[in-house]
N, C-alpha and C positions, 0 to 999 in steps of 0.2 A: 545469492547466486551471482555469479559471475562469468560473463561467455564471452567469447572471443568471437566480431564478428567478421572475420575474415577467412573463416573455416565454411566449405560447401555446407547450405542448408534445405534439406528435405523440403521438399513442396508439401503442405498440409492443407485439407479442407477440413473447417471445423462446422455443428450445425450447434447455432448457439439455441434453439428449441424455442419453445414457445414460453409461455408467461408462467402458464401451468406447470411447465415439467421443474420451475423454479420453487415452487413451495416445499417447503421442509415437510417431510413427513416421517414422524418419529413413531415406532411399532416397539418400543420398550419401555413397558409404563416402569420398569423399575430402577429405571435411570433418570433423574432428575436432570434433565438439560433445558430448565426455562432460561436456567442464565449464562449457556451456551453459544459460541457464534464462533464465527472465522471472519476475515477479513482476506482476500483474494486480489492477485495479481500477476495478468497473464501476459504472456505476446507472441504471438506469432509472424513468423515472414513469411509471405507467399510474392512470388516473382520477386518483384521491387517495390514490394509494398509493406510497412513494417504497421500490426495492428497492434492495441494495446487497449485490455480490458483489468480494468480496475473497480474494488468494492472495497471501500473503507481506507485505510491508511498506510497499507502498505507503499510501497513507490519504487518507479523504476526510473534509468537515466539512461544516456546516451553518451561515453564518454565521445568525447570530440577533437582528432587534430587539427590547431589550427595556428599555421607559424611557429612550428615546435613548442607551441602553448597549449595545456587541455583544458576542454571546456567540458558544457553539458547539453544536453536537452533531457527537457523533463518528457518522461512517458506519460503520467500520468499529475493526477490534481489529487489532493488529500481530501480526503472526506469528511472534514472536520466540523463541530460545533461552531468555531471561528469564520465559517464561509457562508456568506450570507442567507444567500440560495436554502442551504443544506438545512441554517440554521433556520430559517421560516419555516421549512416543514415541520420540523420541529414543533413549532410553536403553536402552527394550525392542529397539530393533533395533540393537543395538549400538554408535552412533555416542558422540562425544566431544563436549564442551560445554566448550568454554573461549576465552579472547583469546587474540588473537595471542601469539607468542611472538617477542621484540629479540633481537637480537645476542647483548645480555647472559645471557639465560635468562627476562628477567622480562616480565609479561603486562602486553599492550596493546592499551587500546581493550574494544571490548564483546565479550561473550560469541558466539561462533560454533560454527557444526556442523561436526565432522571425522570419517575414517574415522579408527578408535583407531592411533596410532602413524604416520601421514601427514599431510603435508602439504597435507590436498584433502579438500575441497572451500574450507573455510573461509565457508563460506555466515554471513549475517549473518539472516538469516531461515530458517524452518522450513518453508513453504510457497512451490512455486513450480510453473511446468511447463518441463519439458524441461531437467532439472538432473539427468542421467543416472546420475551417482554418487550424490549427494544423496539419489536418491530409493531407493539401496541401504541408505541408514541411516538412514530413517526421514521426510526430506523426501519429503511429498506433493504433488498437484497436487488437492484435494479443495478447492474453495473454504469460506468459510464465508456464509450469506446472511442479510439481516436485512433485516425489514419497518419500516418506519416510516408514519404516518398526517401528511401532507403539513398546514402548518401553516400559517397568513398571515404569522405572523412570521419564516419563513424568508425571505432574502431571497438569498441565493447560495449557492453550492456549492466548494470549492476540492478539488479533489485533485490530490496529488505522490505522488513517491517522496522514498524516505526520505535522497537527496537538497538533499529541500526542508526537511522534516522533523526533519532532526538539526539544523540550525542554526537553525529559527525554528520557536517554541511555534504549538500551535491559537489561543492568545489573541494573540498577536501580529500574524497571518495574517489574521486576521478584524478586527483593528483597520486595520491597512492597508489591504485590501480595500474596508473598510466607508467609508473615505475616498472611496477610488474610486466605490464605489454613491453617496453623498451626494453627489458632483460629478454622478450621474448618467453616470458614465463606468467601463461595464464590458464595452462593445460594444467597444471597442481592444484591442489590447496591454500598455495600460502597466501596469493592474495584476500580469498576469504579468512583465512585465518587473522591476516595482520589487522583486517579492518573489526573481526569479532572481537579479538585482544583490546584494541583501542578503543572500541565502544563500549566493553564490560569494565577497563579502567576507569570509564568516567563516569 
């Protein structure tokens, strides 16, 4: 997604609920979704205050002018096996932390969450909801939130999944983007499209 933030935005009150109303609760035994989950990422503005709730690895930015140069600010932090933090939890509830394992024996790709000696979950992130097994060894659905004070030199927002994210940097995203805002063109598609074409090329 991609929005432009220079367009009036609707005041919203959200109630983010209590701990309880957070548990999965699945009423289809004949649906198989122990190894189900999403990964979540939201943000709201209210006055001049820009919030930003994040679960697992999805991520959102801030493009930024600054001296006819674009920047970023990160909305959010990845929820990775890679983060220390994340990865302790992990470890206290027993789960396993390594890449994939080839044919050969030897590790591939990034670090993921596993029950010790199975093949499963294999999660590439630490935070999600409704990742049934996951959330046996140590995957939660606990967002994390971050305040920010809304600035003029913000001028869009991008957020993906990790998707988007493994193949094009924050500084890249917001160069492209920023193309698009200086045409004055971010009420279309095509800046999401140029950045989807260039992520499914790579």
């Amino acid at each position: 997604m991609v929005a432009n933030l220079n367009k009036t935005i609707d005041e919203t009150i959200v109630d983010f609920g209590d701990d309880e109303k957070d548990k999965l609760k699945i009423s289809n035994n004949d649906i198989d979704s122990s190894l189900s989950g999403s990964t979540c990422m939201s943000v709201l503005f209210y006055q001049n205050l820009i919030i930003s709730v994040n679960l697992g690895d999805s991520r959102g930015i801030l493009g930024k002018a600054i001296d006819n140069k674009w920047s970023y600010e990160l909305l959010s932090r990845d929820h990775k096996p890679s983060e220390i933090d994340e990865a302790l939890r992990i470890k206290y509830k027993n789960g396993d932390i390594h890449p994939c394992l080839n044919e050969k024996g030897n590790f591939l790709g990034p670090n993921r969450v596993w029950v010790k000696g199975q093949g499963i979950p294999g999660l590439a992130m630490t935070r999600s909801f409704g990742d049934i097994i996951g959330s046996s060894i140590g995957v939660i659905s606990e967002p994390e939130i971050k305040f920010f004070n809304y600035e003029k030199n913000y001028k869009f927002m991008i957020i993906g999944s990790d998707g988007l994210w493994e193949y094009i940097s924050c500084q890249e995203a917001v160069d492209i983007v920023g193309n698009f805002y200086q045409e004055n063109d971010l009420d279309t598609d095509r800046a999401v499209v140029n950045l989807f074409q260039l992520a499914k090329n790579r």
